[in-house]
Structure formats: structure tokens, C-alpha cells
C-alpha positions in Angstrom: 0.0 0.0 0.0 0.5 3.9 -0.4 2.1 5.4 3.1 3.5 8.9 4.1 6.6 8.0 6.3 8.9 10.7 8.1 12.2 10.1 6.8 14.0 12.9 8.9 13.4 16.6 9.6 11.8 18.5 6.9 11.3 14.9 4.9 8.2 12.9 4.6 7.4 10.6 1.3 5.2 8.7 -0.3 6.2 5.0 -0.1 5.1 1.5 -0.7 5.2 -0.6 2.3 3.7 -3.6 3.7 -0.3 -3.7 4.0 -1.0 -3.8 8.1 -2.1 -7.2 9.2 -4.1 -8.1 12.0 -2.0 -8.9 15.5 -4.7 -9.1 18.1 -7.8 -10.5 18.5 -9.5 -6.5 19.4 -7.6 -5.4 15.8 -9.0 -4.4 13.1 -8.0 -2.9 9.6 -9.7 0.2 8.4 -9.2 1.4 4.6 -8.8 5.3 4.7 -11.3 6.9 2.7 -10.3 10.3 4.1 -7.3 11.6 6.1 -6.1 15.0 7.1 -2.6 17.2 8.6 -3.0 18.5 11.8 -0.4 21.5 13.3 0.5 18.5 15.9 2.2 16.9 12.4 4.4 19.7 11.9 6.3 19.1 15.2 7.2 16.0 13.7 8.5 17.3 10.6 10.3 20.2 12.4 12.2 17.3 14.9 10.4 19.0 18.0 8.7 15.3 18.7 11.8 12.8 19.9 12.0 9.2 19.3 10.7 9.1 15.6 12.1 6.7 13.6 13.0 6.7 9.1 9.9 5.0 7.6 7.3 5.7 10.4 4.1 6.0 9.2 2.2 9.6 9.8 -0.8 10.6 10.7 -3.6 10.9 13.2 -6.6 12.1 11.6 -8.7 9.6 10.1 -11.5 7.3 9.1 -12.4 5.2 6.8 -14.5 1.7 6.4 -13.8 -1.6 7.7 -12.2 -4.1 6.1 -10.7 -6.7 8.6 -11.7 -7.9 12.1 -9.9 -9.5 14.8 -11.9 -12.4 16.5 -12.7 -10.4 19.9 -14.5 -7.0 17.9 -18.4 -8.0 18.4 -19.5 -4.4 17.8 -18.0 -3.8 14.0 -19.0 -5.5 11.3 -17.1 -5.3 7.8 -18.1 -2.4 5.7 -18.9 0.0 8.4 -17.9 3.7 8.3 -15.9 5.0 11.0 -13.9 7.7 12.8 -10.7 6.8 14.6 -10.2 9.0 18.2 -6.6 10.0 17.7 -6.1 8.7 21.1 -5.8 5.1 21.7 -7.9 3.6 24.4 -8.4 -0.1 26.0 -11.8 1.1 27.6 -11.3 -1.0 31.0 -8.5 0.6 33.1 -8.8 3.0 36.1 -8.3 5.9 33.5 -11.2 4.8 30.4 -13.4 4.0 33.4 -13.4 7.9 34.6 -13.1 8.7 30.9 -9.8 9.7 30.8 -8.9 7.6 28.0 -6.0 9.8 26.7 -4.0 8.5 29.7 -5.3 5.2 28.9 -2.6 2.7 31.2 -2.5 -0.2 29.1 -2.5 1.4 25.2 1.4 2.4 25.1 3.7 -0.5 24.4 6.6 2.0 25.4 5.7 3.7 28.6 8.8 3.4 30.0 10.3 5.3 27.2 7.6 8.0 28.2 8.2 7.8 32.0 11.5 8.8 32.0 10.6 12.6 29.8 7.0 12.8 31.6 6.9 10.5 34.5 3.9 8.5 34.0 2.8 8.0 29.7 -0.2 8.9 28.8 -2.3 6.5 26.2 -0.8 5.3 22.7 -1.3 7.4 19.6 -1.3 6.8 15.7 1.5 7.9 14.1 3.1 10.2 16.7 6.6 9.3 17.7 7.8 5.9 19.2 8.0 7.0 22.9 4.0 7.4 22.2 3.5 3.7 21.1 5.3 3.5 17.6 2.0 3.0 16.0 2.0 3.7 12.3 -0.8 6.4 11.2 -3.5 7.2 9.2 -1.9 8.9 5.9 -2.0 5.6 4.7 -4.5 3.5 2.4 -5.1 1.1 5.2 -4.2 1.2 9.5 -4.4 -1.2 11.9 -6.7 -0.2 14.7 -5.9 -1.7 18.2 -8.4 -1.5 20.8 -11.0 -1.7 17.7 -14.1 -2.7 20.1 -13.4 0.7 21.9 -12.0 3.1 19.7 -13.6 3.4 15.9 -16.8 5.6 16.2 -19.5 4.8 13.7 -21.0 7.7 11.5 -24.1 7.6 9.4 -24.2 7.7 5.4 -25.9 10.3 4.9 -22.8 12.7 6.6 -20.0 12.7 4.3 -16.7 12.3 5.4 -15.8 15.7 5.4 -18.4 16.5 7.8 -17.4 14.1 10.4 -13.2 13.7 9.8 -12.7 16.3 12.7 -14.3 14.1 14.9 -11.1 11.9 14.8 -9.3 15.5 16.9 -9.6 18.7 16.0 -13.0 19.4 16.6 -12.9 17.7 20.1 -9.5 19.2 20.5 -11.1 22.4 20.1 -14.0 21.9 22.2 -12.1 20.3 24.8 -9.8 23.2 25.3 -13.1 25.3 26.0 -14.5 23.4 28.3 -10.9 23.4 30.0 -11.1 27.0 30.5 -14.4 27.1 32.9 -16.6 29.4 30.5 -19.2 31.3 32.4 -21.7 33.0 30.7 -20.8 36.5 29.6 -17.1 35.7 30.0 -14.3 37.3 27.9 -12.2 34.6 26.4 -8.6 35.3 24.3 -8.0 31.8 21.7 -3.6 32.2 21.3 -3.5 31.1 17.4 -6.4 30.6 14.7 -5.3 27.5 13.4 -7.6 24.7 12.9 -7.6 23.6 16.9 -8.4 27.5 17.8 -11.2 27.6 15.1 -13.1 24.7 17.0 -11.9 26.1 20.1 -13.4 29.6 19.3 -16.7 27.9 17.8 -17.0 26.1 21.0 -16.2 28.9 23.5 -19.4 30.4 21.9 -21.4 27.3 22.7 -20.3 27.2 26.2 -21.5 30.9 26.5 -18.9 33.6 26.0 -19.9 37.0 25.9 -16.8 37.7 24.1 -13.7 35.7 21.9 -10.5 37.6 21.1 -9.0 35.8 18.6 -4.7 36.6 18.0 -2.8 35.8 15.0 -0.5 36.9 12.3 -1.9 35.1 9.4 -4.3 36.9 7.5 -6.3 33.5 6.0 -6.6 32.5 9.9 -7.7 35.7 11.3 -10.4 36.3 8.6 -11.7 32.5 9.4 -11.6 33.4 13.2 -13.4 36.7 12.8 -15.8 35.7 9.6 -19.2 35.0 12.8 -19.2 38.7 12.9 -18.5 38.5 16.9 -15.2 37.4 17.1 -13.3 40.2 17.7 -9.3 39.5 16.1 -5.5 41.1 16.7 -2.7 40.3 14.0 0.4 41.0 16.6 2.6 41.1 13.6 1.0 44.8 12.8 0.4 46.0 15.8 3.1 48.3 17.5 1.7 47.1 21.2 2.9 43.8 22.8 -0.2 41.2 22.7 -0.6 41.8 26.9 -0.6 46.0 26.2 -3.5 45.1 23.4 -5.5 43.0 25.6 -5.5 45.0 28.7 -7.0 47.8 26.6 -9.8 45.8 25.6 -10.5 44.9 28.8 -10.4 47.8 30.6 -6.9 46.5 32.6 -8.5 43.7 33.9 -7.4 40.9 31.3 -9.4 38.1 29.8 -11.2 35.5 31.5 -10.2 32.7 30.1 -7.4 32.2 28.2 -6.7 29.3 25.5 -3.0 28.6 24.3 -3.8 26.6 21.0 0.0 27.2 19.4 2.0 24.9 21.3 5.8 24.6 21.1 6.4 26.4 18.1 5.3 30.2 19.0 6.5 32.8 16.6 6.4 35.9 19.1 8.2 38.1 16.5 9.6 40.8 17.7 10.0 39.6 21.7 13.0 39.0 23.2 11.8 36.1 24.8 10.6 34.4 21.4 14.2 35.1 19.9 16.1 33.5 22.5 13.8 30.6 22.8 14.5 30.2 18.5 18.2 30.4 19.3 17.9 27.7 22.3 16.3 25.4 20.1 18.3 25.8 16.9 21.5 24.8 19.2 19.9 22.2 21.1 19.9 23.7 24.5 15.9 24.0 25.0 13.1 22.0 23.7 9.8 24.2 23.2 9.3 27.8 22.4 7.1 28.8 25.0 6.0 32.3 24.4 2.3 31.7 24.5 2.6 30.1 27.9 4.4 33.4 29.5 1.8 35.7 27.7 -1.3 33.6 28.7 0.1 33.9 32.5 0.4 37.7 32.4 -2.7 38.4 30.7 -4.8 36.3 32.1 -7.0 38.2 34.6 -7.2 37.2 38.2 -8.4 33.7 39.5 -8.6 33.1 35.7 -8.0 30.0 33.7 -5.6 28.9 31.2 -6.6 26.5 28.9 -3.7 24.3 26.8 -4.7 22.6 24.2 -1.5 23.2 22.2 1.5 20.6 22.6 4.6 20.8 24.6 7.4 18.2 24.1 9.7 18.9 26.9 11.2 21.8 29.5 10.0 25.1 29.5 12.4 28.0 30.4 11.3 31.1 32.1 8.1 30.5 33.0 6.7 33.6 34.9 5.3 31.0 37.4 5.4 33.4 40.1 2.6 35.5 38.5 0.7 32.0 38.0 0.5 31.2 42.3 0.1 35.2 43.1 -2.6 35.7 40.5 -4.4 32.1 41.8 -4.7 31.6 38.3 -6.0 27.6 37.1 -4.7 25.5 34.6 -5.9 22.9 32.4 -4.1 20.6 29.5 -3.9 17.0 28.1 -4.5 15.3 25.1 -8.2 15.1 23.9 -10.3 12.3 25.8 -11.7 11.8 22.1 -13.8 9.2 22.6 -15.7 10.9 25.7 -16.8 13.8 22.9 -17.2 11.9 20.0 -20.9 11.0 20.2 -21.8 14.8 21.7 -19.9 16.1 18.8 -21.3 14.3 16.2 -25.0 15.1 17.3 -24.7 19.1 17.1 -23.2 18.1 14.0 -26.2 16.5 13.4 -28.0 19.1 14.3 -26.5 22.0 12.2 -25.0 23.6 15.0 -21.9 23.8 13.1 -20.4 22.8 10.1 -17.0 21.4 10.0 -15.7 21.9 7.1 -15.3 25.7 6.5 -12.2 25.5 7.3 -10.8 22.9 5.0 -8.9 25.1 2.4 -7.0 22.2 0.4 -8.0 18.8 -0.9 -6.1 16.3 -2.6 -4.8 12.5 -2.9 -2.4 10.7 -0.4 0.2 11.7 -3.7 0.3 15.4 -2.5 0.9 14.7 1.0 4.7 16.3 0.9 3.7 19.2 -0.5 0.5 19.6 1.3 2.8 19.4 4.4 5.3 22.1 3.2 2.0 24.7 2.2 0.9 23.9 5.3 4.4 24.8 7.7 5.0 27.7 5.3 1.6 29.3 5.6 1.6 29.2 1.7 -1.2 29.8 -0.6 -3.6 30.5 2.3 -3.5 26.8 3.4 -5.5 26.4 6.6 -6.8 22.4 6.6 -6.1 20.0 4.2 -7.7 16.4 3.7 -6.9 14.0 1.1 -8.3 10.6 0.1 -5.9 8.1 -0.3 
């Protein structure tokens, strides 16, 4: 079959490899009738993610229809349509029980290789790095699914796949991260990036009742997607001659926001900071890990007894953390990977529903073939790429 694999930083292909077979009894084979990149991917291509490995297989957002069952998977049958949670999940240990099943104990073959960067590992995911479980993704023609009586999530025919794709992360990604950040009614709530994790997270702050989203970017494709509801209220830092923290304690009268949602991650731009510059050196000569610009501006702005909410990803240390204004302001935080399967069915129903429409912010569509340079537009902001899916 058709695969992209990493090959090194900056180098994923399209290659022929083996087709995936079944190894368990709670396996089952899914052929990909739609996949998509998420910003997570670019941390792989960038080298921010250790432990990858030449010829892994990427990719995390998926579905597709069922071609292959292991003996123990009672609740598939062949030829069903699914979505696959990112996350992998057994569905019986103490963490899937309280429907935590990102930090599903039993679903990463190589926790210890976790333990010793985090300290405990949280569950197995596709095609994200071998310290996370060394299972190959979902930009593939087929996947092996483990935990396949837990994990795919049937969808009905008359959604197409583009509708329901999200489902696999992004969308519960998004919505996650607001319900992270303890939305009151009336709140005022500032989304860090408009990527395609802020978008759901700034549709979904709505739904949980903010009086008012402040959306802050620098690319102009994003911004107009983040502030195209009419209430979103945006701030392109690149053109403004105030720091984001001066902007925002304008708009809020000193006070800050509410709730505050980091949906960048490890790779912040912060042009112009001092902060962001040194954090780019670090990096470049291997003596940090993240560039965690986001995380110092979400702890000053953030107002008083406010929350953070993190849905972006960290791979390692994170120097000069104003943590100080974190205990004195009493602010709260809230990360972690997305406990997919937990949202999957609510999700789906709004989408049901016409609550929202997924796919307005899929600007690129092609076959597994243009997977490289999807990847490239994609890092490089180029030809206002924001989302793209292919079909294998």
C-alpha cells in the first residue's frame, strides 16, 4: 500500500510498504477513505517530537470503512464507516473508566520510554513518535486499529466524510480546550493562534456561553476565518506596535481576559519579543526544547483567579516561566490530550443538528500523492492553506 513516512526533519514521502495485518484479537483494519494534517504533524516534521524513527508511518486524523476484524470485535461489522479517536484507548482501566482515556494505562507499548521525559505515559497514539507507542498512522490507504471494540466511532451515510473527519481530533480538541477554561456565561475569552484547533476552540467557547472571543494571529487567511461570525473580535500581533498583553489590557479595561486558551504549542513565533528570539536560538542549538512564548503571555494576561486553557503541545522543559505571576494571580490550569472518545458522540450530534459545520475551514483537498507538498504549504503558511484532507 501507499504510506507517508517521516524520513528525517523536513522529509516525509510517499512510499510503498507492507499492508497492516491483524495482531490481536481487538484489531481491526480500516481502509482510509479520508485523512487530514494536523499543526500537531508539523512538530514532527520540524524534529520537535523525539523518538521518531525513518519510515514511520504519519498521521492521526482519520477514518475510513472496515475491512478486517480481529476475533474479539463483536461491535463492528465489515463495511462499516468509522472515525478513529486519535487517542488510543483499551476502555477497562482505572483511567477509560473515569473517561480519561488519553492516559489510557494499558495502550502504550513503550511507557517506559515515556516515564522517563513525563513521569507517568499517557495513552498510545497513531503515528506520533515511538515514545508514544510506535503505532503507524493514518496517511496511509489502510491502519491497523488496536483497541478496535473501543475506539472506531461509527458515523451515518448520509454525513460525508468531510463533515465528520474532525471528529477523529480537531474538533474535540477544540472543544475540549473550552470546556478546559471554565466558560461562564458572559465571560471574555482570548483563543492564542487561529489554526484549525483554535477555530473549533473559538466555535466552541461560543457554545459554552462567552460573551466575548478575542482571537490573536498573524496570518491573515486564519484571522479572517476566526473573525468571519461577525462577533469574534481579532489582533494580528505582527502589525500591531503594542505587545499582545498591552492590546488586551485595553480591551478589557486593565483587567485581562477571563479565560485564556494557548492553541499554538511549542512552536510560537512571538516576532519581535525577546523572549521568542532566544527561545528560537535555544532550540536551533539544542539547549531548549519548546518555544514557550504563548505560555508566559497567557500567564500575564490572564485576569485574576482566571484559567488557562492548553490545548497546544509541549514536548519537553520550558524555560522562564513567569510562574510566580501563575501562584500570586491564583490563576488555574488545564491541559492534556483530547479524551476523544468521551466527545465523540456529543460532537457528532450538534453536528447532526447543524450547530456547526466542520468543514469551513478545509482550504485544500487532494490524494495521499500530495501529501509532501501539502505538508510544506501547510508549515509555510503558503497559498492561504489552513486544513487540508486527502483521500488516499
Amino acid at each position: 500500500m501507499k504510506a507517508l513516512c517521516w524520513h528525517g526533519v523536513g522529509d516525509v514521502r510517499v512510499d510503498t510498504v507492507p499492508d497492516p495485518q491483524i495482531l490481536h484479537p481487538r484489531d481491526a483494519i480500516i481502509r482510509v477513505t479520508s485523512t487530514a494534517i494536523c499543526g500537531s504533524d508539523l512538530h514532527l516534521l520540524d524534529g520537535v517530537i523525539p523518538t521518531m524513527e525513518k519510515g514511520d508511518i504519519l498521521g492521526h486524523e482519520f477514518m475510513g470503512e472496515v475491512v478486517e476484524l480481529g476475533d474479539d470485535v463483536r461491535n463492528l461489522n465489515i463495511g462499516d464507516r468509522v472515525v478513529v479517536p486519535f487517542t488510543i484507548a483499551c476502555g477497562e482501566c482505572f483511567f477509560c473508566l473515569k473517561g480519561f482515556t488519553s492516559c489510557c494505562e494499558r495502550s502504550n507499548p513503550n511507557e517506559a520510554t515515556a516515564r522517563k521525559l513525563m513521569g507517568h505515559s499517557p495513552s498510545g497514539l497513531f503515528g506520533y513518535s515511538h515514545m508514544l507507542g510506535g503505532f503507524s498512522g493514518g496517511q496511509a490507504e489502510y491502519v491497523r486499529v488496536p483497541f478496535a471494540d473501543v475506539g472506531p466511532f461509527k458515523v451515518p451515510d448520509y454525513l460525508h466524510d468531510e463533515q465528520v473527519l474532525f471528529l477523529s481530533d480537531i474538533f474535540p480538541t477544540g472543544y475540549m480546550a473550552a470546556e478546559n477554561a471554565d466558560i461562564e456565561p458572559g465571560d471574555t475569552v482570548a483563543v492564542w493562534g487561529c489554526g484549525p484547533v483554535a477555530l473549533f476552540a473559538i466555535k466552541s467557547a461560543w457554545m459554552f456561553g462567552a460573551g466575548r472571543v478575542i482571537a490573536i494571529d498573524e496570518v491573515p487567511e486564519r484571522l479572517a476565518l476566526a473573525g468571519s461570525d461577525g462577533k469574534t473580535e481579532t489582533i494580528d500581533f505582527s502589525k500591531e506596535s503594542n505587545g499582545v498583553y498591552e492590546i488586551l489590557m485595553e480591551k478589557t479595561a486593565g483587567r485581562g481576559p477571563d479565560r485564556c486558551i494557548d492553541a499554538v504549542g511549542t512552536e510560537a513565533a512571538g516576532h519581535g519579543s525577546l523572549d521568542a528570539f532566544i527561545d528560537k536560538v535555544k532550540m536551533t542549538l539544542k539547549l531548549g526544547t519548546d518555544r514557550p512564548h504563548v505560555v508566559r503571555e497567557t500567564f500575564l494576561s490572564c485576569r485574576c483567579c482566571g484559567t488557562i486553557s492548553m490545548p497546544g503541545v509541549y514536548g519537553g522543559y520550558l524555560d522562564k516561566i513567569p510562574f510566580g505571576a501563575f501562584v500570586n494571580k491564583g490563576l488555574t490550569l488545564k491541559s492534556g490530550q483530547t479524551h476523544v472518545h468521551r466527545y465523540l458522540p456529543i460532537l457528532l450530534e450538534k453536528i447532526e443538528k447543524g450547530e456547526i459545520d466542520p468543514t469551513f475551514l478545509i482550504t485544500h483537498r487532494g490524494s495521499l500523492d500530495d501529501a509532501p507538498d501539502f505538508y510544506r504549504m501547510f508549515r509555510d503558511k503558503a497559498d492561504g492553506c489552513v486544513k487540508c484532507v486527502m483521500t488516499p
